[in-house]
C-alpha positions as semicolon CSV with decimal commas, in nm:
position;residue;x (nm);y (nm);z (nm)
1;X;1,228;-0,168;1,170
2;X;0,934;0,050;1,042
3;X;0,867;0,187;1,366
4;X;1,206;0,224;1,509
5;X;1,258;0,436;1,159
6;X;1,019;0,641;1,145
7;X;1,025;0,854;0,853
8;X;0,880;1,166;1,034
9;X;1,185;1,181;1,222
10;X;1,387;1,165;0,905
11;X;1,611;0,869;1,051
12;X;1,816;0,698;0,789
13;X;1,863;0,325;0,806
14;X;2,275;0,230;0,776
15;X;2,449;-0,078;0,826
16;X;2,851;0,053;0,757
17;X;2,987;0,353;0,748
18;X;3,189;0,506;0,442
19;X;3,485;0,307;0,509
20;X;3,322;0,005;0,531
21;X;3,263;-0,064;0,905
22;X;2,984;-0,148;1,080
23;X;2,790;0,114;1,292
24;X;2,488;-0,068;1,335
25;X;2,506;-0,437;1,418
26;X;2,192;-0,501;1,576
27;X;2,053;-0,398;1,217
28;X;2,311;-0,591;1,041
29;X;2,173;-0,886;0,802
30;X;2,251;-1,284;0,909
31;X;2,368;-1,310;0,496
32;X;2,699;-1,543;0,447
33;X;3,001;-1,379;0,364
34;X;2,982;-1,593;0,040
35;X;2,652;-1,412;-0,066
36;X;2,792;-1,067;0,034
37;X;3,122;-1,145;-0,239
38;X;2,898;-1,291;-0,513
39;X;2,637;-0,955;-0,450
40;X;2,966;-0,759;-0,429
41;X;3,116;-0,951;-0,784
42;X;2,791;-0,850;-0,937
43;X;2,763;-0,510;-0,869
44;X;3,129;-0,487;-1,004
45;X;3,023;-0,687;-1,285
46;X;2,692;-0,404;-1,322
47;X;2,937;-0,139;-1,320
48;X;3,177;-0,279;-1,563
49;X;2,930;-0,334;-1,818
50;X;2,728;0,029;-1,713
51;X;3,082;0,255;-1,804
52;X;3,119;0,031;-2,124
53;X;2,792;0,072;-2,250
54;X;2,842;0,471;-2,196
55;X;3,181;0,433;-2,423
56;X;2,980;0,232;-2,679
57;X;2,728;0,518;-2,707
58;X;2,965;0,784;-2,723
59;X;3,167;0,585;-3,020
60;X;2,830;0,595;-3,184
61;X;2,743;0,242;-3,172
62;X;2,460;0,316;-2,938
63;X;2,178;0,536;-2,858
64;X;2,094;0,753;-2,578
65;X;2,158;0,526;-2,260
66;X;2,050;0,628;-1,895
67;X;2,398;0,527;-1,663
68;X;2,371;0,307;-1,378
69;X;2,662;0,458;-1,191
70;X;2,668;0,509;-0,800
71;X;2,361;0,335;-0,778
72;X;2,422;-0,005;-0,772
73;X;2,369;-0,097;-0,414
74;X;1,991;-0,076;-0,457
75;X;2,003;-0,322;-0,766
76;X;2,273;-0,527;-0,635
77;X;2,093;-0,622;-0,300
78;X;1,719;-0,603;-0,484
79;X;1,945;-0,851;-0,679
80;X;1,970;-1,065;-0,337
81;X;1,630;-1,086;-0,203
82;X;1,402;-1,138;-0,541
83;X;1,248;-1,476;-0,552
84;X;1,194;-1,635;-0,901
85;X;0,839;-1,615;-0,909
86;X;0,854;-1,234;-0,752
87;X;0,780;-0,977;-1,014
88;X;1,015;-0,722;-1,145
89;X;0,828;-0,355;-1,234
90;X;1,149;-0,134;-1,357
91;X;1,209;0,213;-1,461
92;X;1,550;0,236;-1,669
93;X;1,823;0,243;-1,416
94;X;1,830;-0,107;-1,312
95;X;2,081;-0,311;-1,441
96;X;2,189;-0,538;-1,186
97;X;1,839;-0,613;-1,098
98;X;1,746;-0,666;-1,484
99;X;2,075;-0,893;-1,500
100;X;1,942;-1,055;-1,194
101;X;1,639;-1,123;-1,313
102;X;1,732;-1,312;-1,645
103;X;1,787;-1,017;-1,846
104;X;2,133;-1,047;-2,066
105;X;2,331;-0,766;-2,152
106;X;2,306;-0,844;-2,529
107;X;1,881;-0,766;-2,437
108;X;1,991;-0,458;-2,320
109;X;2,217;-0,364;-2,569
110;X;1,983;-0,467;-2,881
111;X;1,715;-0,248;-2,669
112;X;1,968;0,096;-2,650
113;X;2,033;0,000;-2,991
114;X;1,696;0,087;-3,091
115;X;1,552;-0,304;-3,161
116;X;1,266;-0,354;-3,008
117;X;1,324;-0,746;-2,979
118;X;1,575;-0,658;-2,669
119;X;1,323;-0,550;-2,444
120;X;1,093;-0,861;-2,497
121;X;1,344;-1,021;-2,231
122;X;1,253;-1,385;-2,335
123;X;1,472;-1,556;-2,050
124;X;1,346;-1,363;-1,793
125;X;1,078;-1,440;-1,582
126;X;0,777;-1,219;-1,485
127;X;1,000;-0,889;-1,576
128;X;0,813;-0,618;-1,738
129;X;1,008;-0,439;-2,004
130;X;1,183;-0,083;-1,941
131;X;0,952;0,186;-1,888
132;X;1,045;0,537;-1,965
133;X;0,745;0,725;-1,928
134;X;0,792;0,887;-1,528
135;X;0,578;0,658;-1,272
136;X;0,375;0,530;-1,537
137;X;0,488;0,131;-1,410
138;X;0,397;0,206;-1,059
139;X;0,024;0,099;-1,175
140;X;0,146;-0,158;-1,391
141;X;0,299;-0,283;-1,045
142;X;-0,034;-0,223;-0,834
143;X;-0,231;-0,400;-1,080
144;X;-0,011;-0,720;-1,132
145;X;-0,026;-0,711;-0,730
146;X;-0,414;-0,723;-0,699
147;X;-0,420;-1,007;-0,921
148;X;-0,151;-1,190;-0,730
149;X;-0,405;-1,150;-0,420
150;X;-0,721;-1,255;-0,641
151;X;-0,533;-1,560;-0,756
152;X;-0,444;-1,586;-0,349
153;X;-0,040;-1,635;-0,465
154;X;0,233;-1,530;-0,262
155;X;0,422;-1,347;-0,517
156;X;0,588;-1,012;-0,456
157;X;0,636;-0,694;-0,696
158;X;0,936;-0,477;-0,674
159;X;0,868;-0,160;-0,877
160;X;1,129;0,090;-0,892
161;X;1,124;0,477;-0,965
162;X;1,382;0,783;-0,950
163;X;1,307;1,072;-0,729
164;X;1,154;1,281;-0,956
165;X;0,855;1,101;-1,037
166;X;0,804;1,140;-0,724
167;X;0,617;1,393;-0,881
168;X;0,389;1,231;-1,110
169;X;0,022;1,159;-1,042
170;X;0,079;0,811;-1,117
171;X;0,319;0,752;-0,808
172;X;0,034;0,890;-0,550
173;X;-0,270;0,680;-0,751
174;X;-0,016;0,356;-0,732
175;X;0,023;0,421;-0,334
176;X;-0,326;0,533;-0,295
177;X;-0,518;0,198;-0,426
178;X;-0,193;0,011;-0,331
179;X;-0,292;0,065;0,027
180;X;-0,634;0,060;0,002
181;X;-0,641;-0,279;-0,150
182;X;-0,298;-0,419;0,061
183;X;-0,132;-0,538;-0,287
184;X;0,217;-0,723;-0,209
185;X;0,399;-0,443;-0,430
186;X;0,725;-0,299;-0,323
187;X;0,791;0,056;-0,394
188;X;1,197;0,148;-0,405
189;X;1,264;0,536;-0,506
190;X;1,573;0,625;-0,671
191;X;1,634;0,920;-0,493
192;X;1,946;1,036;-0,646
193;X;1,927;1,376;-0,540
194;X;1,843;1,468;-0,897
195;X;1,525;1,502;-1,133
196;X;1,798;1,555;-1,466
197;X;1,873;1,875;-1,356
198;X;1,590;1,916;-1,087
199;X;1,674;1,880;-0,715
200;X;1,476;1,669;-0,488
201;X;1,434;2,021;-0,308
202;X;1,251;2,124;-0,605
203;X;1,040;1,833;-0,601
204;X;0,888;1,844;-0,251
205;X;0,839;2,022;0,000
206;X;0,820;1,722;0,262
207;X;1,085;1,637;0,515
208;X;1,200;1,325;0,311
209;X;1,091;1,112;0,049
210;X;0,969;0,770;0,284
211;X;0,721;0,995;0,456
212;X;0,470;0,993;0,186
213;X;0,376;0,672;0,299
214;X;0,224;0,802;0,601
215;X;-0,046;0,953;0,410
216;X;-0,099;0,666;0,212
217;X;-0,144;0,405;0,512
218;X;0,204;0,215;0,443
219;X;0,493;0,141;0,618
220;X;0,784;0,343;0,471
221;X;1,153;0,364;0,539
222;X;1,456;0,632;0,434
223;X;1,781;0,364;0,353
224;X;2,106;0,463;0,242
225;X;2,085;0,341;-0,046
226;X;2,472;0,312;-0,104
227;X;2,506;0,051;0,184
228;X;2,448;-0,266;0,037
229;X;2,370;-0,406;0,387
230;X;2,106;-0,130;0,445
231;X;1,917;-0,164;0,134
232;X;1,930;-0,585;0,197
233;X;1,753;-0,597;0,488
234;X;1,508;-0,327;0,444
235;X;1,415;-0,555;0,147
236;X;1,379;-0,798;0,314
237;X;1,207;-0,686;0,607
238;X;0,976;-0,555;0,357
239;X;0,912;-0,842;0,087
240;X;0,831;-1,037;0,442
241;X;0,572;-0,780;0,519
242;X;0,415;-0,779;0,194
243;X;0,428;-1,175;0,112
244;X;0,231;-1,215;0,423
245;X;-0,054;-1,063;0,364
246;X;-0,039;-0,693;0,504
247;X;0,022;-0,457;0,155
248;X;0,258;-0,239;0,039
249;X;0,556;-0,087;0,147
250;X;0,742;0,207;0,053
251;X;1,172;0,207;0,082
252;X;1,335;0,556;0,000
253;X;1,654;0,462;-0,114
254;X;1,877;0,774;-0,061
255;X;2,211;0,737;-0,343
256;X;2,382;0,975;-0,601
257;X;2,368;0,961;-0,988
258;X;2,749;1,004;-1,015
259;X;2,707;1,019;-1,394
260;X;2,479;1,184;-1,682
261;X;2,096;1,135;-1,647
262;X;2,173;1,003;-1,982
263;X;2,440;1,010;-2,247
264;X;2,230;1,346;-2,361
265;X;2,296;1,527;-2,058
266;X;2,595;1,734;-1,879
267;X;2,575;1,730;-1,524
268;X;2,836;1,968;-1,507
269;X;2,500;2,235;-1,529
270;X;2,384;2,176;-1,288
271;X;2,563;1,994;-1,014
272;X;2,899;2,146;-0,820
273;X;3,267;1,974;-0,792
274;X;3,223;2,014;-0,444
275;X;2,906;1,845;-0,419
276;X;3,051;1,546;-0,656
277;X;3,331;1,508;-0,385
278;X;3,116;1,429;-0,087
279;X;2,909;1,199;-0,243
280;X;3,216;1,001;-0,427
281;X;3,280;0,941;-0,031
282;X;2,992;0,764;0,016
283;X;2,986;0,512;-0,289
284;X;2,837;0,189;-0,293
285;X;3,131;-0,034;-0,439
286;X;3,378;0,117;-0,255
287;X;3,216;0,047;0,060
288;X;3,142;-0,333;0,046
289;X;3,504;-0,340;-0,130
290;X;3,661;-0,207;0,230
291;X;3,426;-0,436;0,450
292;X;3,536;-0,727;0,213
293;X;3,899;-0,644;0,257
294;X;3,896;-0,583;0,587
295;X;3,745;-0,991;0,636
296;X;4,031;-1,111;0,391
297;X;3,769;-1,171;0,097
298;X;3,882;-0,995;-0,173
299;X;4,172;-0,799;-0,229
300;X;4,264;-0,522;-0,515
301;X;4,439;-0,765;-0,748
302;X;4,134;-1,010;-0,750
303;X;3,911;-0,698;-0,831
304;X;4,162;-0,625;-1,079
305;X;4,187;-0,940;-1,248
306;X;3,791;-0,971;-1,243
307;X;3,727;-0,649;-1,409
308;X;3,943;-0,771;-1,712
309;X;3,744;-1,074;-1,751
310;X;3,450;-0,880;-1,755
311;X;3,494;-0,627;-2,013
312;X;3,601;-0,956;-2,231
313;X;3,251;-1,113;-2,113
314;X;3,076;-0,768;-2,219
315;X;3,269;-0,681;-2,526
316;X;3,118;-1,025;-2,650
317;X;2,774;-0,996;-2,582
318;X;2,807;-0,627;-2,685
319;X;2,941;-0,778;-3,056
320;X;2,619;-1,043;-3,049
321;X;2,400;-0,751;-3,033
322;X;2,576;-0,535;-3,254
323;X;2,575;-0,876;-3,561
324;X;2,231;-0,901;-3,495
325;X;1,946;-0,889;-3,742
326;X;1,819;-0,556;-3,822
327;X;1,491;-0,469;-3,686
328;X;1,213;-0,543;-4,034
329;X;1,016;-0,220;-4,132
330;X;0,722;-0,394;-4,112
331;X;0,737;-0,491;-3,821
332;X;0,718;-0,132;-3,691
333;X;0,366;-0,137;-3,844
334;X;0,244;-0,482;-3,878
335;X;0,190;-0,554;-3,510
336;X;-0,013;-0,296;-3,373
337;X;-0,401;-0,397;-3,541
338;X;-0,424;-0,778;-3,633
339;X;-0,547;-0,586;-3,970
340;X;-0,346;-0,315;-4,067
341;X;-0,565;-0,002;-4,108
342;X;-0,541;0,190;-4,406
343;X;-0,353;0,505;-4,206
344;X;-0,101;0,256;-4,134
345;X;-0,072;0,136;-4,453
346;X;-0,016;0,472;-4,552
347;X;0,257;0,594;-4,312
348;X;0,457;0,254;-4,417
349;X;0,443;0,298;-4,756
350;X;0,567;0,686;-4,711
351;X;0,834;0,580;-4,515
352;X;0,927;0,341;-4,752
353;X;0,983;0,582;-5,032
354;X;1,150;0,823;-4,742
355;X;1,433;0,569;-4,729
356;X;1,457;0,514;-5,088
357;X;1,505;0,870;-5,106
358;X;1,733;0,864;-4,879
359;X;1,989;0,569;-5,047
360;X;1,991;0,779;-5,361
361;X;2,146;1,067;-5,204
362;X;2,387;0,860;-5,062
C-alpha cells in the first residue's frame, strides 16, 4: 500500500466514491457488513452528541468547545482498528475515538465545562488526556512508544494532530527520533484544509502533507479521510507495520472542518460558500449512509429513529455533568507541590478574597 501510494506522486488512497460506491475494490477492507453499521451507528452517534454539545455552549452551559463535524470518518474507523492495550495520544477533535476508547460523554462534558476531573478519563484505558497545546502530544506519543519497545510489548500508539501543527517543531522532533528509534507510534494528521483561519497552503510549501515522511525515513500515506473504508485499512495496514517491529508510520488524512475551529470562531472569515458546497459533497456520514442503503442495511427511518434515541442518551449524560460537584478551590492549588509553597499560598488566599468580593456585589 505504501509503495503503490506514494506520497511524491500525491496519490490519494479511496475506497467509495461520494455517493457511496466502490471505485477501488482491490483496496477495499475484508470488514463484515455488521462492523461497517455499528462503525457507521457510532459515527452518527459522534455527530449527534458533537452538534449538541455546540448548542449547549452557545446556551451558555458550556465553554469554548472545538466541533467534531465532517471529520468523523478518521475517529470512527481509528474507532475500528484500536486494540485495548493500544495507546490513545489525542489532540481535541476526537470524539469518536475518545468514546471508543472508554471515554464517556459526561468526561467530556465536565472537561468543556471547565472541571478538571473530566479529563482524568478513569474508565479509559491507556488514553492520555486532551492536549491543546499544537503538536506538543506527538512526543508524549514517541516517548510512550520507546518504552513499549524497551519493555519488548506489542502495543501500538495512535497520536493524532490537525494540519496546522504541522507546523510546530514538535511534529518534526516526534518524526525525527520516531524513526530513528522505530517506535510503534501512529501519526494521523487532521488535515482539514484549515489552521483556524490558516490554509494548509499557508502552512507548507510541500506537495502534500504524507510526504514529510520521506524525509523522516517512514512510510507515509495521503487517505481521504472522509471514506470510512479508506481511513480503515490504511490503519490497519499501518498498526500491522508498526506492531511488528518496523517503526512509525505517518497517514495524512485529507477531510473538511465543516464547522467553527471552535465555538469562538466564524468561519464565515475566512472560508467561501462555494468552497463549503464542494466539500459538503464529499462528507463522511453521508457516504457510508449511501453504501449502507444501497446493501439494504439501514434505511432513513432507522437513522431517524436512532438519532432520537441519541439526543435522549446525550441530554442525560449532559444533565450528570451539569449536577455534578463543583470543582474545590483548593484543589486548583493544592496539587501541584506535595507542600504548598508560600507563592501558592498566596495566590489562593487572594483569590479567595477576589470571590468574596465578588458575592458582595452581587
Amino acid at each position: 500500500m505504501f509503495k503503490e501510494y506514494n506520497p511524491i506522486e500525491n496519490k490519494i488512497f479511496r475506497i467509495i466514491d461520494n455517493e457511496g460506491k466502490v471505485i477501488n475494490t482491490e483496496g477495499k477492507p475484508a470488514i463484515e457488513d455488521e462492523k461497517v453499521l455499528k462503525a457507521y451507528k457510532d459515527m452518527l452517534f459522534a455527530r449527534t452528541a458533537d452538534i449538541m454539545a455546540v448548542s449547549y455552549q452557545r446556551q451558555g452551559r458550556m465553554y469554548t468547545y472545538p466541533p467534531n463535524y465532517g471529520q468523523e470518518a478518521v475517529s470512527g474507523a481509528l474507532a475500528q482498528i484500536m486494540r485495548e492495550e493500544d495507546w490513545l495520544v489525542p489532540a481535541f477533535r476526537e470524539l469518536g475515538a475518545w468514546l471508543a476508547k472508554g471515554a464517556t460523554l459526561k468526561d467530556l462534558f465536565l472537561y468543556f465545562k471547565g472541571n478538571e476531573e473530566g479529563t482524568a478519563f478513569r474508565n479509559a484505558k491507556k488514553l492520555l488526556p486532551i492536549s491543546v497545546p499544537i503538536a506538543s502530544q506527538l512526543l508524549h506519543a514517541v516517548g510512550i512508544g520507546y518504552s513499549i519497545n524497551y519493555k519488548q510489548e506489542k502495543d501500538v500508539v495512535f497520536t493524532i494532530v490537525g494540519d496546522g501543527g504541522t507546523s510546530e517543531g514538535d511534529f518534526h522532533e516526534a518524526l525525527n527520533f520516531a524513526a530513528v528509534w522505530k517506535v510503534p507510534v501512529i501519526f494521523i494528521v487532521q488535515n482539514n484544509q484549515f489552521a483556524i483561519s490558516v490554509p494548509v497552503k499557508k502552512q507548507t510549501a510541500s506537495v502534500n502533507i504524507a510526504v514529510k515522511s520521506i524525509a523522516y525515513g517512514m512510510p507515509g500515506i495521503k487517505v481521504d479521510g472522509n471514506d470510512f473504508f479508506a481511513m480503515y485499512a490504511a490503519l490497519n495496514r499501518a498498526q500491522e507495520f508498526a506492531r511488528n517491529g518496523n517503526g512509525p508510520v505517518l497517514i495524512e488524512a485529507l477531510t473538511y472542518r465543516k464547522g467553527a475551529h471552535t465555538t469562538s470562531d466564524d468561519p464565515t472569515k475566512y472560508r467561501t460558500k462555494e468552497e463549503e458546497e464542494f466539500w459538503a459533497q464529499t462528507d463522511p456520514l453521508k457516504r457510508l449512509f449511501l453504501y449502507l442503503k444501497q446493501k439494504n442495511l439501514f434505511s432513513d427511518n432507522e437513522e431517524s429513529e436512532l438519532i432520537e434515541q441519541y439526543k435522549k442518551e446525550v441530554d442525560r449524560q449532559f444533565d450528570e455533568a451539569e449536577n455534578s460537584p463543583a470543582t474545590q478551590l483548593e484543589d486548583v492549588f493544592k496539587y501541584m507541590y506535595a507542600d504548598m509553597p508560600e507563592d501558592l499560598k498566596v495566590q489562593q488566599m487572594e483569590y479567595e478574597k477576589f470571590l468574596k468580593w465578588k458575592e458582595s456585589q452581587q
